[in-house]
C-alpha positions in Angstrom: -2.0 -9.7 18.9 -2.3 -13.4 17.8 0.0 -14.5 15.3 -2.5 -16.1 12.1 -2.1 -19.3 10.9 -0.3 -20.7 8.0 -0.6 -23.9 5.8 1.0 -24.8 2.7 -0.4 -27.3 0.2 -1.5 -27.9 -3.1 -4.0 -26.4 -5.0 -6.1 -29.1 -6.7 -8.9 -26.9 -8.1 -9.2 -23.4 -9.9 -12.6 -23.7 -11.6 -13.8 -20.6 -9.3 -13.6 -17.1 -9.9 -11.0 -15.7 -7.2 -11.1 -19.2 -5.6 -8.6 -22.2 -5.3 -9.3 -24.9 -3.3 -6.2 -26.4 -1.6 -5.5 -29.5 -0.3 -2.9 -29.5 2.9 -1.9 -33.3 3.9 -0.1 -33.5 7.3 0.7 -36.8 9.1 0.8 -37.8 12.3 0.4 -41.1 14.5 -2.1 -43.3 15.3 -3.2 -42.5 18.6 -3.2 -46.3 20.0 -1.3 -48.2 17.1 1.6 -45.8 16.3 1.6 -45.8 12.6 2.2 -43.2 10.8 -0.6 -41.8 8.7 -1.5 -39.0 6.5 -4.3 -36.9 6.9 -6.0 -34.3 4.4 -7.7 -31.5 4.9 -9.5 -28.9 1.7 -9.4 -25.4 2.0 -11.3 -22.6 0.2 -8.3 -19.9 0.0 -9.3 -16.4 -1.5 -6.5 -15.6 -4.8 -6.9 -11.6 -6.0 -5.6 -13.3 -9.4 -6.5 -16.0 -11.0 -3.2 -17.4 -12.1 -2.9 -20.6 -10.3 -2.8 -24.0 -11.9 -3.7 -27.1 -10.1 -0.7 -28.7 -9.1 1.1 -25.5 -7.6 2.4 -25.0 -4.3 1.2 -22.1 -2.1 1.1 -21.3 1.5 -2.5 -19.6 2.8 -3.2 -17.5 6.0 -5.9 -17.7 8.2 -8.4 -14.4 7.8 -11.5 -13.1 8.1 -14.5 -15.1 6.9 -15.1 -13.9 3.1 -18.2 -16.3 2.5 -19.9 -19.2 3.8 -16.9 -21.3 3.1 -13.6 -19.1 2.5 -11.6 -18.3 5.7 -8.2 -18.3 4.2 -5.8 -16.6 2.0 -3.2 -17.0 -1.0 0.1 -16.1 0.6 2.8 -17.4 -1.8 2.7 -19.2 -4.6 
């Protein structure tokens, strides 16, 4: 059995019903110059509450697909 993936970010919207959208920024190099960047990526995560405030921390968890966009999952917060 594969083990999921996680991701922890910020949330930076709650304006759904059982939805935050959360923004994971990773960085990495520039593949042919070498500097170091930051990338960001938004994720639709799926919350059973909603008692999340932009600005908190969580850490989502690759699931199912719950609709055209969500694929993901409030794990901690």
């Amino acid at each position: 059995m594969h083990k999921r993936k996680e991701v922890k970010g910020t949330v930076t919207s709650n304006k759904m019903d059982k939805t935050v959208v959360v923004t994971a920024i990773r960085t990495t190099r520039h593949p042919k110059y070498g500097k170091v960047i930051k990338l960001k990526k938004k994720y639709y995560a799926h919350t059973d509450e909603n008692n999340l405030k932009v600005g908190d921390e969580v850490t989502i968890m690759e699931t199912r697909p719950l609709s055209k966009l969500k694929r993901w999952r409030v794990l901690t917060s």
